[in-house]
N, CA and C atoms as a LAMMPS dump frame, in Angstrom:
ITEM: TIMESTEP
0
ITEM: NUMBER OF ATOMS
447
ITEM: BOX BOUNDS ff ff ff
-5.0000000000000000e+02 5.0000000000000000e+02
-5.0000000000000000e+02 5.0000000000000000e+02
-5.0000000000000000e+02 5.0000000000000000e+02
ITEM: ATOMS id mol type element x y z
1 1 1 N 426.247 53.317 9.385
2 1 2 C 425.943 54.472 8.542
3 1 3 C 427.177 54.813 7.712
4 2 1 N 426.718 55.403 6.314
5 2 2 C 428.229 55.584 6.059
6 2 3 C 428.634 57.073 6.091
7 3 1 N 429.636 57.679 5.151
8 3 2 C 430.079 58.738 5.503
9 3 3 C 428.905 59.976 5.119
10 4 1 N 428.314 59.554 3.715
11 4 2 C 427.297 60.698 3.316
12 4 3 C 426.493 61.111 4.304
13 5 1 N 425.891 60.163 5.064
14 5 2 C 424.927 60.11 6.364
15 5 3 C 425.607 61.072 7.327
16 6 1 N 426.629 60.822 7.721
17 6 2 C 427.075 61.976 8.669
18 6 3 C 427.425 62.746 8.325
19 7 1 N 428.032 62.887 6.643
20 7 2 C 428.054 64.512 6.918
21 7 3 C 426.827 65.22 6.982
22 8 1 N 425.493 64.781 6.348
23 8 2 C 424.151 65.313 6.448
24 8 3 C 423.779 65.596 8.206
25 9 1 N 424.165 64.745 9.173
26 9 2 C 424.004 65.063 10.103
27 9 3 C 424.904 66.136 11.054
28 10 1 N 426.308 65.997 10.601
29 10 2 C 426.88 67.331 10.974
30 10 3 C 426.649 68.684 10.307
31 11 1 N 426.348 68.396 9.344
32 11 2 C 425.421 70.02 8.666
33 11 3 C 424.325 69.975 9.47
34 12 1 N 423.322 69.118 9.717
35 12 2 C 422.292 69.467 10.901
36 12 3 C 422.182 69.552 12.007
37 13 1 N 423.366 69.531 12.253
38 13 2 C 424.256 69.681 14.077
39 13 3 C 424.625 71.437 13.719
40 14 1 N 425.501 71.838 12.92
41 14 2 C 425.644 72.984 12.579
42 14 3 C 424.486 74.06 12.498
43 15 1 N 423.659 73.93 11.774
44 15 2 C 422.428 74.599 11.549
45 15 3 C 421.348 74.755 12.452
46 16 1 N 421.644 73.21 13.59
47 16 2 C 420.954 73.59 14.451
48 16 3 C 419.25 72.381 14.45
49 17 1 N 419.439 71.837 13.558
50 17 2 C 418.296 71.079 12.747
51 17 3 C 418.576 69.708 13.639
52 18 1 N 420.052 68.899 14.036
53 18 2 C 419.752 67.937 14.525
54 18 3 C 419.246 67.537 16.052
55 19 1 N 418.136 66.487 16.048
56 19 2 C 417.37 66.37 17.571
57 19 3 C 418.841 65.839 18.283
58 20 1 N 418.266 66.381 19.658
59 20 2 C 419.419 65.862 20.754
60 20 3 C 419.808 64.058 20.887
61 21 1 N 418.553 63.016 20.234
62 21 2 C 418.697 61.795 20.947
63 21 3 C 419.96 61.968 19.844
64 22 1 N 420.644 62.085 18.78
65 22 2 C 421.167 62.182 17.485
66 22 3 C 422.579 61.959 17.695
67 23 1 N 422.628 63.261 18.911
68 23 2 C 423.883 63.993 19.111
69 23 3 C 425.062 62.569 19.635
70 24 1 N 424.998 61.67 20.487
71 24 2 C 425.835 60.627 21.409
72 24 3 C 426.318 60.037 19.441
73 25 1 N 424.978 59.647 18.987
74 25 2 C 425.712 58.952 18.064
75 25 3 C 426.456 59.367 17.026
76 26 1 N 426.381 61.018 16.865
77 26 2 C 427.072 61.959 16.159
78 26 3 C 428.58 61.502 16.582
79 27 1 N 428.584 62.244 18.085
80 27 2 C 429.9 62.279 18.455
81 27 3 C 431.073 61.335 18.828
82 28 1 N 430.073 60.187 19.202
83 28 2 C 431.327 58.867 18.922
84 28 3 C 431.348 58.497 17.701
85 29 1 N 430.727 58.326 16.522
86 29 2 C 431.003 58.306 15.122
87 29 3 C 432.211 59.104 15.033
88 30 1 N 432.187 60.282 15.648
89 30 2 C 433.341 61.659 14.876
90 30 3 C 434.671 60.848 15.554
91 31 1 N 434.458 60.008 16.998
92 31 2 C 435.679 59.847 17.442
93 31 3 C 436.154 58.31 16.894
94 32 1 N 435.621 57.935 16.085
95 32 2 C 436.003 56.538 15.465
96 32 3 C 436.381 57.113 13.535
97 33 1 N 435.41 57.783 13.089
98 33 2 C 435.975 58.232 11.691
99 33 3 C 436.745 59.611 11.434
100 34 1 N 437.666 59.067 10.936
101 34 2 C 438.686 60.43 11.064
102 34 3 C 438.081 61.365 9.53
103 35 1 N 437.331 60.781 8.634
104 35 2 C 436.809 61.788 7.809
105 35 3 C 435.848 62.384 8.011
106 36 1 N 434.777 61.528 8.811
107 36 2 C 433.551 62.888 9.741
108 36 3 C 434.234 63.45 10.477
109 37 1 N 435.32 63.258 11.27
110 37 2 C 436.051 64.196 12.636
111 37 3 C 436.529 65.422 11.546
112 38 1 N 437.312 65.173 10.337
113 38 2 C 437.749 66.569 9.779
114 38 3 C 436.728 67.242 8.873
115 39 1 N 435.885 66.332 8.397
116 39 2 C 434.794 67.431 8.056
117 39 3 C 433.975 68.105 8.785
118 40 1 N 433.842 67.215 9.67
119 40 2 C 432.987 68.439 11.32
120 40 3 C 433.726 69.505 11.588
121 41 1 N 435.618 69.842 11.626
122 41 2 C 436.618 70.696 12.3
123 41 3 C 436.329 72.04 10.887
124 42 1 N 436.385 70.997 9.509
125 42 2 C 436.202 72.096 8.82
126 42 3 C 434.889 73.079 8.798
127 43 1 N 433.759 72.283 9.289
128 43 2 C 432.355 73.01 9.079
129 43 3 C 432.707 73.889 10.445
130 44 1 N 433.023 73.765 11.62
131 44 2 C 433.738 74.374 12.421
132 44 3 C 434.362 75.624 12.709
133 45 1 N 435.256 75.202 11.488
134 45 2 C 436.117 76.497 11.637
135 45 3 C 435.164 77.524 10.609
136 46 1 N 434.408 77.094 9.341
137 46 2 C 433.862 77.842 8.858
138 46 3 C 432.669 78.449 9.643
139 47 1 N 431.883 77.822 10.715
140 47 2 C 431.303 78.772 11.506
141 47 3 C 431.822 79.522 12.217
142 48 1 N 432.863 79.48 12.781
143 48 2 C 433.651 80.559 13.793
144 48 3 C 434.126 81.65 12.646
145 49 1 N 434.513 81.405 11.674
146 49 2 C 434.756 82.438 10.985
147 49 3 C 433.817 83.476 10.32
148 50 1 N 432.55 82.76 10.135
149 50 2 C 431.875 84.012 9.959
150 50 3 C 430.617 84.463 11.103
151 51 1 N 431.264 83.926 12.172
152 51 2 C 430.64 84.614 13.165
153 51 3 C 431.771 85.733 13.717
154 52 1 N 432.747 85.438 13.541
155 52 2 C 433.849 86.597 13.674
156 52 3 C 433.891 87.604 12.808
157 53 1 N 433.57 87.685 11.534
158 53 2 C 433.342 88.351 10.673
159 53 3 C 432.045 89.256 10.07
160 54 1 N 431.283 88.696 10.634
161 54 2 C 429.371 89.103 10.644
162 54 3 C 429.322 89.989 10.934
163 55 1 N 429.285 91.446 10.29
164 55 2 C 429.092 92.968 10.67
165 55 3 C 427.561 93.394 10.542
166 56 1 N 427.152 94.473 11.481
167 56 2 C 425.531 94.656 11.263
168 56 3 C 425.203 94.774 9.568
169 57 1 N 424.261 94.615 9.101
170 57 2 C 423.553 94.604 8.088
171 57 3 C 422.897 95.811 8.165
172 58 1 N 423.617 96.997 6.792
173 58 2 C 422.911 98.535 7.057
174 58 3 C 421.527 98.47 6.662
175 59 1 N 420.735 99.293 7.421
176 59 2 C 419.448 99.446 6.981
177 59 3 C 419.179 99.834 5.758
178 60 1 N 420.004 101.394 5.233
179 60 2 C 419.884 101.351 4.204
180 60 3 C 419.88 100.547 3.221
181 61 1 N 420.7 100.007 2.981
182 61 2 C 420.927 98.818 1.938
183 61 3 C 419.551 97.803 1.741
184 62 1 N 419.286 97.525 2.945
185 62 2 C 418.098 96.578 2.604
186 62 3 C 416.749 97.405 1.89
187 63 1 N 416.866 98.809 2.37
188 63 2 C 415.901 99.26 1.81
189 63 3 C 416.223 99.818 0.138
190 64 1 N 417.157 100.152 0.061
191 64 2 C 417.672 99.813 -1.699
192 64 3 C 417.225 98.434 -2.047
193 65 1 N 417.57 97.317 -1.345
194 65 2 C 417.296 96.474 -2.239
195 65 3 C 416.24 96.021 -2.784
196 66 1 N 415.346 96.281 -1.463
197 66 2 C 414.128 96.183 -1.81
198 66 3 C 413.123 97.311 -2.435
199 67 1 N 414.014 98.467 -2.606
200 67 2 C 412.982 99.334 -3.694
201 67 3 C 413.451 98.737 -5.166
202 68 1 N 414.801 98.454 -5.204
203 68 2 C 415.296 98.151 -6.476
204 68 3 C 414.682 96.665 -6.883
205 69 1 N 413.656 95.327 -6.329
206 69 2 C 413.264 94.962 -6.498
207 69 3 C 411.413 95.554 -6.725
208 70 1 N 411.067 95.938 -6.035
209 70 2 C 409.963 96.692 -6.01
210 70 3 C 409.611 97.096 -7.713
211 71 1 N 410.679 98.193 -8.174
212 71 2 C 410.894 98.848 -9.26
213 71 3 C 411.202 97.707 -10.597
214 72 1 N 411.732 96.614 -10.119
215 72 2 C 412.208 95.267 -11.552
216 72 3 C 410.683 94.648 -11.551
217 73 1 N 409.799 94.839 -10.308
218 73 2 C 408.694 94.329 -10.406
219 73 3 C 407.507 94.98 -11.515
220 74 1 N 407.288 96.414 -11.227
221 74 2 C 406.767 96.768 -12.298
222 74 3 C 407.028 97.381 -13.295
223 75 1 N 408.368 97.435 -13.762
224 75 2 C 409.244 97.123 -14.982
225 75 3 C 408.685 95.858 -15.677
226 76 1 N 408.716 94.647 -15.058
227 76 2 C 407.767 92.918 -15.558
228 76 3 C 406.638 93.494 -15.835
229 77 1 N 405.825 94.111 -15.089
230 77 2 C 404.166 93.911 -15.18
231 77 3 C 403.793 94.97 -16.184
232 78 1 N 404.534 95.636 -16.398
233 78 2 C 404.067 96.922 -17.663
234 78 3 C 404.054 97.097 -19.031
235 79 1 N 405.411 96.352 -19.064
236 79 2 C 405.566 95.681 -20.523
237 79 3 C 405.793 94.33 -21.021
238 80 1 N 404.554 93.884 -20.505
239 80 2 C 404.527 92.215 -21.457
240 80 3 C 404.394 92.073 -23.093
241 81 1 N 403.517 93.23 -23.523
242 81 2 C 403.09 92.811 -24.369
243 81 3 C 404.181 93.222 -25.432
244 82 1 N 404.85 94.357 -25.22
245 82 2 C 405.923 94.469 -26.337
246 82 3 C 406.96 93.631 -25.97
247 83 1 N 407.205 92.867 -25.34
248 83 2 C 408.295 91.866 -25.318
249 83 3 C 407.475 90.465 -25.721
250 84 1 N 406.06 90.476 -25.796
251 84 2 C 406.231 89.266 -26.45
252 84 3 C 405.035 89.196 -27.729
253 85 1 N 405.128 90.717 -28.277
254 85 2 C 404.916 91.152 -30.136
255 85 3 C 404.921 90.14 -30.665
256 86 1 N 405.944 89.223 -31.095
257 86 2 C 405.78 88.549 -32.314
258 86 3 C 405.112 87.687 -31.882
259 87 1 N 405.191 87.109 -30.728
260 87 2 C 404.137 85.66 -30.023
261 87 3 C 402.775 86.248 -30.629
262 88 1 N 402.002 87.572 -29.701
263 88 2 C 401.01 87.937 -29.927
264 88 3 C 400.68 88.415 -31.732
265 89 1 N 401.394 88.758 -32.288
266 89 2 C 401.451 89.081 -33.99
267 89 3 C 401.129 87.522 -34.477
268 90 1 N 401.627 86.566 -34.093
269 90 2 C 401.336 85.157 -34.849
270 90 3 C 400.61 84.431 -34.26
271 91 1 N 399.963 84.974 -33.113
272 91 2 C 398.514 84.744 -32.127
273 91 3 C 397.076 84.969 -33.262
274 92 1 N 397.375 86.63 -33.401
275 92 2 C 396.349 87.03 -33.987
276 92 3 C 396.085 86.718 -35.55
277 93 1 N 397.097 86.485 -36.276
278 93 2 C 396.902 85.776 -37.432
279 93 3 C 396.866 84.497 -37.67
280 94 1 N 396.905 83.61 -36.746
281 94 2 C 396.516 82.252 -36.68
282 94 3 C 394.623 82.579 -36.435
283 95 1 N 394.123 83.085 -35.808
284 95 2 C 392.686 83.589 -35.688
285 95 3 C 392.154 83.894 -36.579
286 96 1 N 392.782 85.194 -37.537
287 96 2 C 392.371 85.309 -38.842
288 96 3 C 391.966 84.157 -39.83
289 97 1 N 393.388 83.42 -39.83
290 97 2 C 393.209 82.542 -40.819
291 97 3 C 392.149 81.239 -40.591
292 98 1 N 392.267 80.97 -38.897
293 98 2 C 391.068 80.182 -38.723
294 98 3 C 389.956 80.498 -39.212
295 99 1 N 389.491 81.529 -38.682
296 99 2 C 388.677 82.037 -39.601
297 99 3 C 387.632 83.03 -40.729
298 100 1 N 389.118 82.953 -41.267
299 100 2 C 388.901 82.767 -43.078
300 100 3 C 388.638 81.303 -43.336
301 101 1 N 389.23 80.393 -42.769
302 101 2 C 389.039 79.397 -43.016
303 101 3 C 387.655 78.652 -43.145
304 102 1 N 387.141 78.725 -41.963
305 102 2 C 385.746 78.475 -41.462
306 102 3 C 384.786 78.989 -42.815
307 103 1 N 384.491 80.619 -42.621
308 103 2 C 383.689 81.2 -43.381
309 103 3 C 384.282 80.739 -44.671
310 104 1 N 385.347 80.406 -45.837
311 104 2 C 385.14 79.903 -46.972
312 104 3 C 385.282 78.354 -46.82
313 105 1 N 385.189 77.807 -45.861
314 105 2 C 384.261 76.275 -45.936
315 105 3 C 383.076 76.353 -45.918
316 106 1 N 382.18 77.386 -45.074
317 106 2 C 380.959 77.409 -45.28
318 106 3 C 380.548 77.835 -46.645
319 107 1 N 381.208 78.806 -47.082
320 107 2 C 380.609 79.388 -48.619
321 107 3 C 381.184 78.445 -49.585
322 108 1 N 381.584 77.258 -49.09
323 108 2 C 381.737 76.333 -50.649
324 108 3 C 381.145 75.667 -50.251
325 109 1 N 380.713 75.337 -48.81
326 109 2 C 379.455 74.363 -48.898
327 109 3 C 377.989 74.623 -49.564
328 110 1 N 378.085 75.649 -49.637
329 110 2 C 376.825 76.619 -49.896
330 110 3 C 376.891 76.364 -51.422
331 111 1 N 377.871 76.743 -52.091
332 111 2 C 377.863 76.759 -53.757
333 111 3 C 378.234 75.41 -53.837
334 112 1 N 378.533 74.331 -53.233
335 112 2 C 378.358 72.916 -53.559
336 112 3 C 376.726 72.668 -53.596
337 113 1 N 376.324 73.405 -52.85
338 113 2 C 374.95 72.588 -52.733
339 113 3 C 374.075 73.852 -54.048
340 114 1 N 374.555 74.711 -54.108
341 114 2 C 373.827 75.327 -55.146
342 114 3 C 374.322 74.787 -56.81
343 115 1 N 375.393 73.739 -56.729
344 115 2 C 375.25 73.291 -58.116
345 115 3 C 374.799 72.303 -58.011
346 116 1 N 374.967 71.287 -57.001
347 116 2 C 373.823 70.295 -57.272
348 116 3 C 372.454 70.788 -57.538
349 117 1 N 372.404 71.438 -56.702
350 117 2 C 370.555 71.7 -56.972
351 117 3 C 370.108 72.531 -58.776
352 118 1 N 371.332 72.806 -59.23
353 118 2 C 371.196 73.097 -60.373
354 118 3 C 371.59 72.111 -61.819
355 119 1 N 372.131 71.143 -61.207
356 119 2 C 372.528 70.223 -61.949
357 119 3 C 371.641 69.269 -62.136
358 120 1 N 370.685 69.108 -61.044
359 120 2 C 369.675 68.353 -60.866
360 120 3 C 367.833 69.485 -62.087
361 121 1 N 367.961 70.612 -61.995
362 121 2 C 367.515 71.064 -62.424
363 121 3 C 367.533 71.011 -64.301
364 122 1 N 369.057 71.108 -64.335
365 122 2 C 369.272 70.888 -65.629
366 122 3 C 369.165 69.42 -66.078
367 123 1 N 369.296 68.201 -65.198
368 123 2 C 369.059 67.077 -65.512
369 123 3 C 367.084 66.961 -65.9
370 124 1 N 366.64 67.581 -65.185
371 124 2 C 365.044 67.557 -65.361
372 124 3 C 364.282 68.232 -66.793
373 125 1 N 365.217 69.264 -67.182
374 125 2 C 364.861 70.217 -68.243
375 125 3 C 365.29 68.713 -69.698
376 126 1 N 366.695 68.444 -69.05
377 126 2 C 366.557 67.143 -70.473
378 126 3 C 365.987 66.237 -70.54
379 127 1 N 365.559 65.471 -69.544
380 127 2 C 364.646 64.767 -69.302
381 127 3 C 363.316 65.317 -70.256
382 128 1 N 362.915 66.541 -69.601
383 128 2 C 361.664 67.153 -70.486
384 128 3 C 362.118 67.093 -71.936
385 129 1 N 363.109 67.213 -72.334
386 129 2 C 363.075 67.79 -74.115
387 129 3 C 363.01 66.541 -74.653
388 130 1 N 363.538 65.605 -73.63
389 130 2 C 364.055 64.377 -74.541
390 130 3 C 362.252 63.203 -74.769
391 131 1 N 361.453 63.919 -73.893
392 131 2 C 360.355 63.049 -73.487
393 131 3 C 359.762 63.951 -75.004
394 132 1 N 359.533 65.2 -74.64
395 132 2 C 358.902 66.141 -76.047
396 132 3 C 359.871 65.697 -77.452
397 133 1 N 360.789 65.23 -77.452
398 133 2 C 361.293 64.527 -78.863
399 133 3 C 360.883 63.141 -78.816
400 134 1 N 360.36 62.264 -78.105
401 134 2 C 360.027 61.492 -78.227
402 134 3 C 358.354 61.386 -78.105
403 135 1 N 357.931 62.131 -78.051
404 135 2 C 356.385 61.874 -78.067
405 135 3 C 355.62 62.101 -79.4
406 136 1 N 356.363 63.017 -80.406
407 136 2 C 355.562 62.846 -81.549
408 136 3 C 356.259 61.761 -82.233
409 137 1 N 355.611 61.584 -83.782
410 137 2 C 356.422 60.48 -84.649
411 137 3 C 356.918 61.199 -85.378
412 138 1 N 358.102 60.808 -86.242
413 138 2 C 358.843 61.174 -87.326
414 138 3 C 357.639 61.563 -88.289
415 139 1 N 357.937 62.725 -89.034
416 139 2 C 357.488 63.686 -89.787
417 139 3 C 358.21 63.449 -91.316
418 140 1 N 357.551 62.387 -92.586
419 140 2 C 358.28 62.465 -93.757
420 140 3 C 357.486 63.798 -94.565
421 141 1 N 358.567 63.916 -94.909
422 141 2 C 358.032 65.063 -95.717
423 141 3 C 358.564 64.452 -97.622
424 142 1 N 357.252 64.962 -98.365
425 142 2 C 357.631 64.664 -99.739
426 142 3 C 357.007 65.725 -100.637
427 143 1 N 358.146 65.387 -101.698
428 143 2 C 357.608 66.231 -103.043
429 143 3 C 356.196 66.319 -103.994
430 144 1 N 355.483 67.125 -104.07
431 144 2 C 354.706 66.28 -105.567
432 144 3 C 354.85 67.25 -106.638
433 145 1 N 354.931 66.279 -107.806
434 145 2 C 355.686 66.939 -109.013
435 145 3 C 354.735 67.226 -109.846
436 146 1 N 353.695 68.087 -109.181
437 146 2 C 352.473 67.922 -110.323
438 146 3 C 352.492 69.694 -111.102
439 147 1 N 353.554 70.322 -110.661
440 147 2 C 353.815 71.121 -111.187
441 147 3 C 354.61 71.381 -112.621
442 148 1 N 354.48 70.195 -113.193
443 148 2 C 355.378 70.343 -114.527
444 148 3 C 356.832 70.208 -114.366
445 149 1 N 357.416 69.618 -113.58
446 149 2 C 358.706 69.391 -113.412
447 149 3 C 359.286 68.076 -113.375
């Protein structure tokens, strides 16, 4: 094993996490590597020290802390929406413009189809004039000069 391995296992000797079969091979490792032996003395001394140092934990305090979380909580839940205005401001005008969008695609589909249908109308009306100019014959028209002229 190399060194990373044991120190993971002397932090779980410390904490309490490593199983007993663990322990034999913990501790002759520590007595053959002199860098697990001083990192075990240091994790060591840092537990004795703050078990020497560990004063009760005031009640009060915990209960500050936890009103003063309590209170950041619905501080969050009350005002979302003015902290996120401009998101929601460029929410609602993206909607608008969708649709506006929509409704004047539909109304040019609508007046697309109302000039065809009028273009087609006006194609039929020339059709008619051009059939009524062609159905009579040319019309000569002449003088007669029997009026003395």
């Amino acid at each position: 094993m190399n060194t990373d391995e044991f120190k993971i296992m002397i932090e779980k000797y410390f904490d309490n996490e490593l199983e007993k079969k663990y322990e034999p091979l913990l501790f002759t490792e520590l007595a053959a590597n002199d860098e697990a032996r001083e990192y075990f003395k240091q994790l060591n001394l840092l537990k004795h020290s703050m078990q020497q140092t560990e004063e009760e934990f005031p009640i009060d305090l915990e209960e500050k802390i936890l009103y003063s979380v309590k209170v950041e909580n619905d501080k969050k839940q009350s005002i979302p929406i003015i902290k996120n205005a401009p998101a929601m401001i460029s929410y609602a005008l993206t909607v608008i413009f969708l649709t506006m969008t929509v409704i004047f695609f539909t109304e040019t589909k609508e007046l697309k189809s109302n000039l065809k249908e009028t273009m087609n109308k006006v194609k039929e009306q020339e059709e008619t004039i051009e059939l009524l100019f062609n159905r009579y014959q040319e019309i000569e028209i002449t003088s007669n000069k029997k009026n003395g002229g």
